[in-house]
LUMKELUM-143161 format. One line per 8 residues: their letters; for each residue y, x, z of N, C-alpha, C, O. Coordinates in pm, 1 decimal. Layout:
BEGIN
A	Y,X,Z,Y,X,Z,Y,X,Z,Y,X,Z  ...
END
This chain:
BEGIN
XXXXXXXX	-116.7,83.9,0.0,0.0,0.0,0.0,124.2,89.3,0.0,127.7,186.1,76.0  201.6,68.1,-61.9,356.0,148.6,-91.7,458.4,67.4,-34.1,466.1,-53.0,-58.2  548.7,136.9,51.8,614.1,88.3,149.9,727.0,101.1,86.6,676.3,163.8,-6.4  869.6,93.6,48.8,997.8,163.4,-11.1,1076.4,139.3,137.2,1064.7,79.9,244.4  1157.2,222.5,68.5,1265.6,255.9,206.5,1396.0,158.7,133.1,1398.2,140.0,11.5  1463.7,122.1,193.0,1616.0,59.8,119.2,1684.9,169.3,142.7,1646.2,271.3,199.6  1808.5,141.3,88.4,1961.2,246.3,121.5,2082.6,103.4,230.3,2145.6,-2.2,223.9  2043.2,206.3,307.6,2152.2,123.1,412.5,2252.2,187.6,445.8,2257.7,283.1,523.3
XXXXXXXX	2372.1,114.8,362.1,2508.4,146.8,400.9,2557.1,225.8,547.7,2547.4,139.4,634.9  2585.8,302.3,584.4,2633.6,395.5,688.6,2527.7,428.2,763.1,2544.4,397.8,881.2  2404.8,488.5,734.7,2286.9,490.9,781.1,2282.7,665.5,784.3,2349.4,740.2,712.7  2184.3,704.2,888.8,2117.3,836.1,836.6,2272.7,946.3,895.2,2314.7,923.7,1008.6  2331.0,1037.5,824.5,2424.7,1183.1,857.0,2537.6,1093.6,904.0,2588.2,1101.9,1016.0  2578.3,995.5,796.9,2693.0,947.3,795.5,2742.5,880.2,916.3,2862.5,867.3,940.5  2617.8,824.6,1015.1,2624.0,699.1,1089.4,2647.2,822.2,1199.9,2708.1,786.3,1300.6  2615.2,934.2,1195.9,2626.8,1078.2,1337.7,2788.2,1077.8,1357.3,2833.5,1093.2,1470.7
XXXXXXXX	2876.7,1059.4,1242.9,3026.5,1135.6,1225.2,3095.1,1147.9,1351.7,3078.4,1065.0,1441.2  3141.3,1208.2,1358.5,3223.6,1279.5,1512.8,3138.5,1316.3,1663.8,3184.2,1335.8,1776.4  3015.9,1316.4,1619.9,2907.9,1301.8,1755.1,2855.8,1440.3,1725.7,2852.7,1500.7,1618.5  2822.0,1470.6,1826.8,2727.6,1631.5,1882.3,2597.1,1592.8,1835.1,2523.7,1509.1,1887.7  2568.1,1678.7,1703.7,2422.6,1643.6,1657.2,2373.9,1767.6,1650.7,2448.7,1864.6,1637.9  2258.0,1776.6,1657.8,2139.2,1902.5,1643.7,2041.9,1861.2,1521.6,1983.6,1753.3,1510.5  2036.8,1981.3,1423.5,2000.0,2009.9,1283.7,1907.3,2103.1,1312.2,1917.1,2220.9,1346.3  1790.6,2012.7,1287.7,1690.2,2132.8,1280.5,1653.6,2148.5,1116.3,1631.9,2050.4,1045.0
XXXXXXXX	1649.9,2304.2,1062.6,1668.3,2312.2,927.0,1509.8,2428.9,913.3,1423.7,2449.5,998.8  1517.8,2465.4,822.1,1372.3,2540.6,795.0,1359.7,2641.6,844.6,1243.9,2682.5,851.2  1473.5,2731.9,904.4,1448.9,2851.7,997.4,1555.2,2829.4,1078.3,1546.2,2929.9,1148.8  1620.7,2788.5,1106.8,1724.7,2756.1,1163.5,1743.1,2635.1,1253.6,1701.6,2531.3,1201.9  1811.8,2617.7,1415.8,1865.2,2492.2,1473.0,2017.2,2507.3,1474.5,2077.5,2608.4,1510.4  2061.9,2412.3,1438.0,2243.2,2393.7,1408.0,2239.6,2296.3,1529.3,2141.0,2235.9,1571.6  2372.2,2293.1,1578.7,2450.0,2219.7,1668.9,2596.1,2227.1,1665.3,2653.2,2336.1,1670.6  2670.2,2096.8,1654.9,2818.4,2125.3,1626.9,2834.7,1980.6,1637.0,2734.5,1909.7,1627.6
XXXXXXXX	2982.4,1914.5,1660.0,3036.5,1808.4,1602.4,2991.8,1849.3,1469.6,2968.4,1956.6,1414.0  2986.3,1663.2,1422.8,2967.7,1654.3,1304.7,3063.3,1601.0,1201.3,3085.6,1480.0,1204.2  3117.4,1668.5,1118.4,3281.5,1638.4,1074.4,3303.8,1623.6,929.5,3416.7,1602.0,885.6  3205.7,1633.7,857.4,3189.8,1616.8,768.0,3054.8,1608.8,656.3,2961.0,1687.8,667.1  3059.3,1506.4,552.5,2919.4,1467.1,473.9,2907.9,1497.1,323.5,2985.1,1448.8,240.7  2840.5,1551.9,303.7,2852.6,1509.6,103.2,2727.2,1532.7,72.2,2624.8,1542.8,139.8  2745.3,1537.9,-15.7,2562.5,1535.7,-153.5,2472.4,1668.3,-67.0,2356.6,1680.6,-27.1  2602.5,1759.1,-64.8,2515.0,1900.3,-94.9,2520.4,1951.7,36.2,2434.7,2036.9,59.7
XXXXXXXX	2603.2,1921.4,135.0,2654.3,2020.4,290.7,2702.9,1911.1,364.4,2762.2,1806.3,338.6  2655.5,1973.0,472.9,2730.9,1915.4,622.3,2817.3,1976.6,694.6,2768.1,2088.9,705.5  2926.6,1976.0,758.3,3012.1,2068.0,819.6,3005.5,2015.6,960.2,3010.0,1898.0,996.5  2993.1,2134.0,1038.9,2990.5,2127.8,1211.0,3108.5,2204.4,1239.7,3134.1,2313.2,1188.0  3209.0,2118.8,1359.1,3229.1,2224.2,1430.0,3254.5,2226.6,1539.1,3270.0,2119.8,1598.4  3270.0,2364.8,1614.3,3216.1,2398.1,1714.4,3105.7,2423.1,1706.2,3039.3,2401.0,1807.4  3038.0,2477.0,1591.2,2923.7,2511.4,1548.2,2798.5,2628.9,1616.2,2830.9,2741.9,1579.7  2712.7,2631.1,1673.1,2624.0,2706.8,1737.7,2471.4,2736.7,1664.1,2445.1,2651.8,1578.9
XXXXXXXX	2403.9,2804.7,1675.8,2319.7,2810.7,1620.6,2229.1,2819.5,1756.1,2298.2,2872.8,1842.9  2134.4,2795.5,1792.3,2000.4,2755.6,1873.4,1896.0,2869.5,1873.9,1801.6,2892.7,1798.3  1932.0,2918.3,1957.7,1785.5,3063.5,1916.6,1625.9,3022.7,2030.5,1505.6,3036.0,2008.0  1703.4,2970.2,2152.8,1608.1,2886.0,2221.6,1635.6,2748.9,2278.1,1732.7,2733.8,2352.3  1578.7,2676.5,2256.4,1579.9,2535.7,2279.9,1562.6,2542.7,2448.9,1647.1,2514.6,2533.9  1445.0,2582.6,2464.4,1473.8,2566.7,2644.3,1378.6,2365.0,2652.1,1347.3,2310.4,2546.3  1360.2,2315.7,2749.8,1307.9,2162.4,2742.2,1415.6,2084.4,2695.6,1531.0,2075.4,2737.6  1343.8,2016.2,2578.4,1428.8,1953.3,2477.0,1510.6,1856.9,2581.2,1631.5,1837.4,2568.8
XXXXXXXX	1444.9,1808.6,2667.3,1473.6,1696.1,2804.8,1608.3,1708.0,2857.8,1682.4,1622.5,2906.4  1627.8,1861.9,2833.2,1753.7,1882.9,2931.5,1835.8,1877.9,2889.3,1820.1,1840.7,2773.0  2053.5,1915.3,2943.1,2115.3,1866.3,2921.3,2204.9,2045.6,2830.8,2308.1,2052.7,2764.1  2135.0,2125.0,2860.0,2173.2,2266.6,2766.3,2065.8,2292.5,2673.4,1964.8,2223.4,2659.8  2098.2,2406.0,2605.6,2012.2,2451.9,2547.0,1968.6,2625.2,2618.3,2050.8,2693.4,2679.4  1837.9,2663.6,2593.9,1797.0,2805.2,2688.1,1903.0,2900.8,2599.4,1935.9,2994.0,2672.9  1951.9,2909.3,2501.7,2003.9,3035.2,2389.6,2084.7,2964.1,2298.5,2032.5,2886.9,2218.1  2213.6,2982.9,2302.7,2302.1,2864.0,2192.1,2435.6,2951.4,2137.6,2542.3,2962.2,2197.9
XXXXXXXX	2407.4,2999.8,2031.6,2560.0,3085.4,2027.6,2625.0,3063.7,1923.3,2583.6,3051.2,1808.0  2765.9,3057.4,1978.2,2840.6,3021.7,1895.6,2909.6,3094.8,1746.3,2969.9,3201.7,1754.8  2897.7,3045.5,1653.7,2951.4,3089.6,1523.6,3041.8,3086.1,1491.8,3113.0,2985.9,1499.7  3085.3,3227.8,1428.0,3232.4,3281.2,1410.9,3294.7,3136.7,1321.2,3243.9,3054.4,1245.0  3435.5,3160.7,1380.0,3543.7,3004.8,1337.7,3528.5,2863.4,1392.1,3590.7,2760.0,1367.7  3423.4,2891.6,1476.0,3369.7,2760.8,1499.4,3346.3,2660.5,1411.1,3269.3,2581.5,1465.6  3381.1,2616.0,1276.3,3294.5,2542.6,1199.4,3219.7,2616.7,1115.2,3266.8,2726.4,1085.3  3088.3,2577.9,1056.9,2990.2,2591.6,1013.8,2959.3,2468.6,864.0,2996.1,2351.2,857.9
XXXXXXXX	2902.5,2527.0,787.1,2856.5,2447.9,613.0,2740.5,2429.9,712.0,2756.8,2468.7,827.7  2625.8,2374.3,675.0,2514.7,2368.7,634.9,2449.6,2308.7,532.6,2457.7,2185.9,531.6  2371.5,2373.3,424.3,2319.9,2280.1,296.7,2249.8,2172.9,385.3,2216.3,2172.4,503.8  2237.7,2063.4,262.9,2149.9,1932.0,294.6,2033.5,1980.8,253.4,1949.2,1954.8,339.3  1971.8,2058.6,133.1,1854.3,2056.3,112.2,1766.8,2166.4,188.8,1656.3,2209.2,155.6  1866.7,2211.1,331.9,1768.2,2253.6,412.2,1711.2,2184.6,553.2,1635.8,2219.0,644.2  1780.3,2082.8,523.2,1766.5,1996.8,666.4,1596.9,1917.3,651.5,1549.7,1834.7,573.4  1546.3,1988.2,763.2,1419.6,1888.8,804.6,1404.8,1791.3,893.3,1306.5,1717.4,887.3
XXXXXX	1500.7,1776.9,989.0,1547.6,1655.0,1073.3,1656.1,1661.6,1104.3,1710.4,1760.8,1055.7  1729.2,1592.5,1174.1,1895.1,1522.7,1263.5,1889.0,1452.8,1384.2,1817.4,1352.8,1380.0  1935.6,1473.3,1475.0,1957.1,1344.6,1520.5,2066.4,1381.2,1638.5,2156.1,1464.9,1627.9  2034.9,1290.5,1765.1,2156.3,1321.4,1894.6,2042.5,1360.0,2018.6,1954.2,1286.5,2062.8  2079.6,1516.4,2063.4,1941.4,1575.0,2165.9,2004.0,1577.7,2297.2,1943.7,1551.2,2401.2  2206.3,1631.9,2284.3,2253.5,1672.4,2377.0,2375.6,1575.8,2463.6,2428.0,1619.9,2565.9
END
């Protein structure tokens, strides 16, 4: 049986905008406000990169450092999940 997904209007990156989201990408965890959307990139800032997570449960992360300028690109076609952790 084949299930389809719809497209729901403000759904998914778009519906995160101005919220502290964590990007887990293919070698990489991103964390930043989320400030911007398009086809190809996401922009964080206050942008950190995640070297240890530490228990996802908690309210820090074990290793979180911050990236020069404080905002950050990230491509879309490296993102393997999104959501709100912190």
């Amino acid at each position: 049986m084949k299930v389809m997904l719809s497209e729901v209007e403000d759904e998914g990156l778009i519906s995160l905008m101005g919220k502290t989201v964590t990007i887990f990408c293919m070698n990489y965890i991103y964390t930043g406000q989320l400030v911007g959307v398009n086809d190809t990139c996401i922009k964080l800032d206050g942008a950190k990169i995640v070297y240890e997570t530490g228990d996802l449960k908690t309210k820090t992360w074990q290793n979180a450092q911050e990236l020069p300028q404080g905002s950050w690109y990230v491509q879309t076609s490296s993102i393997e999940s999104f959501g709100l952790l912190k």
